[in-house]
C-alpha positions as CSV (number, residue, x, y, z in Angstrom):
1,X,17.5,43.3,19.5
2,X,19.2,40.4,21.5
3,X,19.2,38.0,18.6
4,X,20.0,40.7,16.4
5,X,23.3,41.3,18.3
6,X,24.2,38.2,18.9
7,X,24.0,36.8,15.4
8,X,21.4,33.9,16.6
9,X,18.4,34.9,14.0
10,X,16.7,31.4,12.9
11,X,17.8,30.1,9.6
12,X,15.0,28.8,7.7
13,X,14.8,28.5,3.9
14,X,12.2,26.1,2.2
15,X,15.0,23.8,1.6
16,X,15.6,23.4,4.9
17,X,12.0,23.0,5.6
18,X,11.9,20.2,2.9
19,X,14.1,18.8,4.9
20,X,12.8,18.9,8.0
21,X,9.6,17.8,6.8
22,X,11.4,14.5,5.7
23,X,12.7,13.8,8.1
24,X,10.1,14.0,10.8
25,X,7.7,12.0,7.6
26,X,10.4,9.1,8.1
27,X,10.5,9.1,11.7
28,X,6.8,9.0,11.9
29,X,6.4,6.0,9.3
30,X,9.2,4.2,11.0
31,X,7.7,4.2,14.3
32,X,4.7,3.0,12.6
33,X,6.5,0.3,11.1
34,X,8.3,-0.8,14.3
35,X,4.8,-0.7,16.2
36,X,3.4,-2.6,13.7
37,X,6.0,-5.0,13.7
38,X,5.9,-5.4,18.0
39,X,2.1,-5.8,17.3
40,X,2.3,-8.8,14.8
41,X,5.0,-10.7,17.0
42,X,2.6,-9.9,19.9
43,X,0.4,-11.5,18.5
44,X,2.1,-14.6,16.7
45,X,3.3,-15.2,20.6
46,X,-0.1,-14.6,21.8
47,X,-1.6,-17.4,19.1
48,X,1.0,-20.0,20.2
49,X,0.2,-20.1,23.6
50,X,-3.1,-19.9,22.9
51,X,-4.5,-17.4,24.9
52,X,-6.5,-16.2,22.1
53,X,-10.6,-17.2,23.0
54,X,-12.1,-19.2,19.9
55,X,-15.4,-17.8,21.0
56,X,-14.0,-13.8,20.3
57,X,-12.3,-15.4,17.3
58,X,-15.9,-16.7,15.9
59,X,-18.0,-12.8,17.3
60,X,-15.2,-11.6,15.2
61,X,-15.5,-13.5,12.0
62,X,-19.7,-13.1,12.6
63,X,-19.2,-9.4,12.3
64,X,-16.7,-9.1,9.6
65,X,-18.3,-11.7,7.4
66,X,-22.2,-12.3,7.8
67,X,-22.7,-8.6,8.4
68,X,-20.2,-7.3,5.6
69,X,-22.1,-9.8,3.1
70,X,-24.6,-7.2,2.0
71,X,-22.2,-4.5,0.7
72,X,-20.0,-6.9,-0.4
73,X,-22.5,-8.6,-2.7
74,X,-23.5,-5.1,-4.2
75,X,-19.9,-3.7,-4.8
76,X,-19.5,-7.4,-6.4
77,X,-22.2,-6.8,-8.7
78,X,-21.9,-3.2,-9.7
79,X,-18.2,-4.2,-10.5
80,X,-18.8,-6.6,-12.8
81,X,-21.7,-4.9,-14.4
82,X,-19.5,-1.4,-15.0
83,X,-16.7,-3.7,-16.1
84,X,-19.1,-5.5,-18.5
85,X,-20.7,-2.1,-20.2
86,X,-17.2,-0.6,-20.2
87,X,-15.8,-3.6,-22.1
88,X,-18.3,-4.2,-24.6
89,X,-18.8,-0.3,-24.8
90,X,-14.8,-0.5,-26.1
91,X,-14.0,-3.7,-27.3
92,X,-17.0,-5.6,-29.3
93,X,-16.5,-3.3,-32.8
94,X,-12.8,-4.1,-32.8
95,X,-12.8,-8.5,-31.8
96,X,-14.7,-11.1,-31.7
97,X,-17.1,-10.5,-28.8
98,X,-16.6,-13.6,-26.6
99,X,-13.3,-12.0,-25.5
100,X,-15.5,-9.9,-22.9
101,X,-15.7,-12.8,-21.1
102,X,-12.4,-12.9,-20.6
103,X,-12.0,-9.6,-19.9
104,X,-14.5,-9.4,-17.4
105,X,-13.7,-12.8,-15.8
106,X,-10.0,-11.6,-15.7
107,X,-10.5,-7.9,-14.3
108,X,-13.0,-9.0,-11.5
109,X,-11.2,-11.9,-10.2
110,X,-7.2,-10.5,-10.4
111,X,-7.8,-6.8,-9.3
112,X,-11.7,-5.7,-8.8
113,X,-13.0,-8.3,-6.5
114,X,-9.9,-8.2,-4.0
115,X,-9.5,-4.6,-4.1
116,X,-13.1,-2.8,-3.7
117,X,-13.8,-5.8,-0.7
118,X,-10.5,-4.6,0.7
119,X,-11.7,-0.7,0.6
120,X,-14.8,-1.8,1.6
121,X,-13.8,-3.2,4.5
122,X,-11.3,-0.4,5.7
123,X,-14.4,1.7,6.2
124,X,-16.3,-0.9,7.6
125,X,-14.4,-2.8,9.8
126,X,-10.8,-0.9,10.1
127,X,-12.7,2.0,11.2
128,X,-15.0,0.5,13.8
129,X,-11.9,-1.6,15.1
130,X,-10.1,1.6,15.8
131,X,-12.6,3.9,17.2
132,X,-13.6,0.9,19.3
133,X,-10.0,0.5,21.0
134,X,-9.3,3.9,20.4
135,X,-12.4,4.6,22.7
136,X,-11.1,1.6,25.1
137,X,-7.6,3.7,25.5
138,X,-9.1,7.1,26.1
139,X,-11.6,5.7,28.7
140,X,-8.6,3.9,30.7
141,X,-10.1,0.2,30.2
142,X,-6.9,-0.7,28.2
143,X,-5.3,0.0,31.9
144,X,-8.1,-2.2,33.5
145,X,-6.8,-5.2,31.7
146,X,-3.5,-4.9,32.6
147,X,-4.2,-4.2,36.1
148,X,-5.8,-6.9,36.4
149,X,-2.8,-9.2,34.3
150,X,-5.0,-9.6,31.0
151,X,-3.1,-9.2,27.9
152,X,-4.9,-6.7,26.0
153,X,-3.5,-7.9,22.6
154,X,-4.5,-11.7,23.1
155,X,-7.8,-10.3,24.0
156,X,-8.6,-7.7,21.9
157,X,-5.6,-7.7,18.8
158,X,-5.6,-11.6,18.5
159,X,-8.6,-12.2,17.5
160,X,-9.8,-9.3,15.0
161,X,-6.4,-10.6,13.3
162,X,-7.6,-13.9,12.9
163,X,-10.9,-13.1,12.0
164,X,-9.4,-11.1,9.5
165,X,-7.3,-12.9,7.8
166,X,-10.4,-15.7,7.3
167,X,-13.1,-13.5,6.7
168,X,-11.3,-11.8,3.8
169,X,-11.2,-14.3,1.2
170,X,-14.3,-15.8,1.6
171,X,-15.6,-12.7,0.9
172,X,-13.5,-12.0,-1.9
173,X,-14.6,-15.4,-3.4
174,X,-18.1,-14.3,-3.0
175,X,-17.7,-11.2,-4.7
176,X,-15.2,-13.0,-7.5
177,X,-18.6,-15.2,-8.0
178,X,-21.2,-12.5,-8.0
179,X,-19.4,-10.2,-10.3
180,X,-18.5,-12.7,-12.9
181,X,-22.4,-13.8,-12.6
182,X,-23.4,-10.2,-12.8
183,X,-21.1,-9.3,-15.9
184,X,-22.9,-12.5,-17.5
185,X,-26.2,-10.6,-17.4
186,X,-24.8,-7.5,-18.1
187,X,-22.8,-8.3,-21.5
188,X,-26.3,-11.0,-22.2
189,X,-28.5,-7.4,-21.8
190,X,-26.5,-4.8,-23.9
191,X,-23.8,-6.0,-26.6
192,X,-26.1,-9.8,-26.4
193,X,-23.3,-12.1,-25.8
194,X,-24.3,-15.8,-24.8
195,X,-23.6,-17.3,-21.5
196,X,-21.8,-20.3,-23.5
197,X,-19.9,-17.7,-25.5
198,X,-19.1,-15.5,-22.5
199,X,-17.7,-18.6,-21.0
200,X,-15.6,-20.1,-23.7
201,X,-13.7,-16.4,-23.8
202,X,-13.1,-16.8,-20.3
203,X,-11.7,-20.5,-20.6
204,X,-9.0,-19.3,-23.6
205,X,-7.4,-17.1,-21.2
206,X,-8.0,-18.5,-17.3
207,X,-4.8,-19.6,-15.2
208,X,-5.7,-21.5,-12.0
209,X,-3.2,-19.3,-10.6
210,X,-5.6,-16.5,-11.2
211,X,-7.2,-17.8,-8.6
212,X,-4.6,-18.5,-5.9
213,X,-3.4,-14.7,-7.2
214,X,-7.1,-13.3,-6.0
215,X,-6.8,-15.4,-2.6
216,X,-3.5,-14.4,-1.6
217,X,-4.1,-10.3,-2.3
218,X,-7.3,-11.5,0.4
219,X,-5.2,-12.9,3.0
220,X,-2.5,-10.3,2.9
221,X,-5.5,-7.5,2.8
222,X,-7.2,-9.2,5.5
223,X,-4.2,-9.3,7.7
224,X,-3.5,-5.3,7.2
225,X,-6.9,-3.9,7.7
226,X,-7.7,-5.6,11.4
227,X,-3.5,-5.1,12.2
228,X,-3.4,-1.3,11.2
229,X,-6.4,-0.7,12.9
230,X,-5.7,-2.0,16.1
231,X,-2.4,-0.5,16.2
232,X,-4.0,2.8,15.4
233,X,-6.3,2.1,17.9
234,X,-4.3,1.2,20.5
235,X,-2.1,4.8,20.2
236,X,-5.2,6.9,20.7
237,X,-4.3,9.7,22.9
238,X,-6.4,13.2,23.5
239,X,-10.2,11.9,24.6
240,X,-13.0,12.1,21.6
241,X,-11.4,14.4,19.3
242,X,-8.3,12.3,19.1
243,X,-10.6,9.3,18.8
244,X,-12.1,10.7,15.7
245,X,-8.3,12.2,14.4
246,X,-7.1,8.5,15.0
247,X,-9.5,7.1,13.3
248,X,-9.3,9.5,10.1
249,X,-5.5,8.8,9.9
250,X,-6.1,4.9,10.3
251,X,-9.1,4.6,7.1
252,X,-6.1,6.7,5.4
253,X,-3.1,4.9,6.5
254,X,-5.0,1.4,5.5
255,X,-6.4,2.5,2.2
256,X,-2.8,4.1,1.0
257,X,-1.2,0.4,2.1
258,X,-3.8,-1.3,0.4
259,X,-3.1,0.4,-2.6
260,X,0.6,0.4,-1.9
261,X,0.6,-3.7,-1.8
262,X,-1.6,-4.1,-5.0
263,X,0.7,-2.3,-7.0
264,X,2.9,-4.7,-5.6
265,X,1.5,-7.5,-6.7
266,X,1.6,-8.0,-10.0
267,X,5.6,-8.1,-10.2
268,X,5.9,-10.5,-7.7
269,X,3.1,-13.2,-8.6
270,X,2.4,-12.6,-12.5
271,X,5.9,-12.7,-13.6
C-alpha cells in the first residue's frame, strides 16, 4: 500500500535487466583483468629481485612436465591418428594422396598439438593450482606468510608462472612430434600412403614459421593457465564449497581465454 501510494513501485523490464546484466558482466571481467594485470607486474617485480626459489621453480616444472608427459603423449597420438583417418577418409578420391601429409603435418603442428596440450593442461594443472591456493586462502596460511613478511606471490605465484611458461612448449613439441609420427602410421595402415610420400607432401607446404607459430601459442598458453589459476586461487572466499565454485569458474575462465587467444592467432602471425 505504501509503495502504491507513494508512486515508488520497482521498474523492471527485461531491457533493463539486459542492462543490468551487462553491466555487472563488465565490472566483473574488468576486475578480473585489473587483478590479473597487478598479479603479472607482481610477479615481473618479484622475478627481478629474485626472490623467486629455483628449487620451487624446478618442483614446478617436475610436476607440470614429467608427470603431464603421459596424457600428453596420448592426446598427441589420438590427434594425429583422427586427423589422419579424417583426411584420407575426405581427401584421397579427390588429389593426389601425399597431400595428407601435409595436411596432417600442418593441422597438428599449427592448431592441434598447441591447443588440446593447452586444454589438457587447464584440467590438469590450472585446476590443481587453484584448489591448492584456493585451499591455502580458506585455511588462513595465505595470512601466515605475510605475517611472517613472506611474499606469497614470489613464493607461491612466481614460480608456477615460470614453470609454466617452460613446461608448455616442450610439451607441445612433444606432442607436435608424436602426432605427426602417429598420423605416419595411421595414413601407412588405412589409405597406404608411404612414409617417403607422406613426407614429401609435408615438405611442399612447410614454413619454418610453422614452427615458431606452434611455440609461441605454447608460451602465451603456458603463461595463462598457471596466471589465471593463481589469481583465481588466490580470491577464494566461502571455505570448501567456494574452493570447489572457484575452481569451476577458473577451468572455465582458462578454457574460454584459451580459445579466445587461438582465434587470435591466426590474424596476427599468418598474415
Amino acid at each position: 500500500m505504501n509503495n502504491q501510494s507513494s508512486g515508488t513501485l520497482p521498474f523492471s523490464n527485461p531491457i533493463t535487466e539486459w542492462f543490468a546484466g551487462v553491466g555487472r558482466t563488465t565490472r566483473v571481467a574488468l576486475e578480473h583483468a585489473g587483478g590479473l594485470g597487478l598479479l603479472f607486474g607482481q610477479i615481473v617485480i618479484a622475478i627481478v629481485r629474485l626472490k623467486v626459489s629455483l628449487r620451487s621453480v624446478l618442483n614446478q616444472m617436475y610436476i607440470m612436465g614429467i608427470q603431464s608427459l603421459p596424457i600428453v603423449l596420448v592426446t598427441g597420438s589420438l590427434a594425429g591418428i583422427v586427423t589422419s583417418q579424417q583426411g584420407g577418409y575426405q581427401m584421397t578420391s579427390a588429389m593426389p594422396s601425399y597431400v595428407l601429409g601435409s595436411l596432417v603435418v600442418e593441422t597438428i603442428v599449427l592448431e592441434m598439438g598447441p591447443v588440446l596440450t593447452a586444454l589438457v593442461l587447464v584440467g590438469r594443472i590450472g585446476a590443481r593450482i587453484t584448489a591448492e591456493l584456493g585451499t591455502m586462502v580458506v585455511s588462513e596460511q595465505i595470512d601466515a606468510f605475510k605475517s611472517l613478511g613472506r611474499d606469497p606471490v614470489a613464493i607461491l605465484a612466481a614460480p608456477r608462472v615460470i614453470a609454466g611458461v617452460l613446461v608448455l612448449p616442450l610439451l607441445v613439441g612433444i606432442a607436435d612430434l608424436i602426432g605427426i609420427f602417429a598420423g605416419v602410421v595411421s595414413a601407412n595402415l588405412t589409405v597406404g600412403l608411404g612414409i617417403e610420400s607422406f613426407f614429401y607432401g609435408a615438405r611442399l607446404f612447410w614454413h619454418s614459421w610453422d614452427l615458431v607459430y606452434s611455440l609461441t601459442k605454447a608460451v602465451v598458453f603456458g603463461l595463462t593457465i598457471p596466471l589465471i589459476s593463481v589469481h583465481m586461487g588466490l580470491k577464494t572466499k566461502g571455505g570448501a564449497e567456494g574452493v570447489g565454485l572457484t575452481t569451476t569458474q577458473a577451468v572455465m575462465f582458462m578454457t574460454l581465454t584459451i580459445l579466445i587467444l587461438d582465434a587470435m592467432f591466426p590474424p596476427l602471425m599468418l598474415n
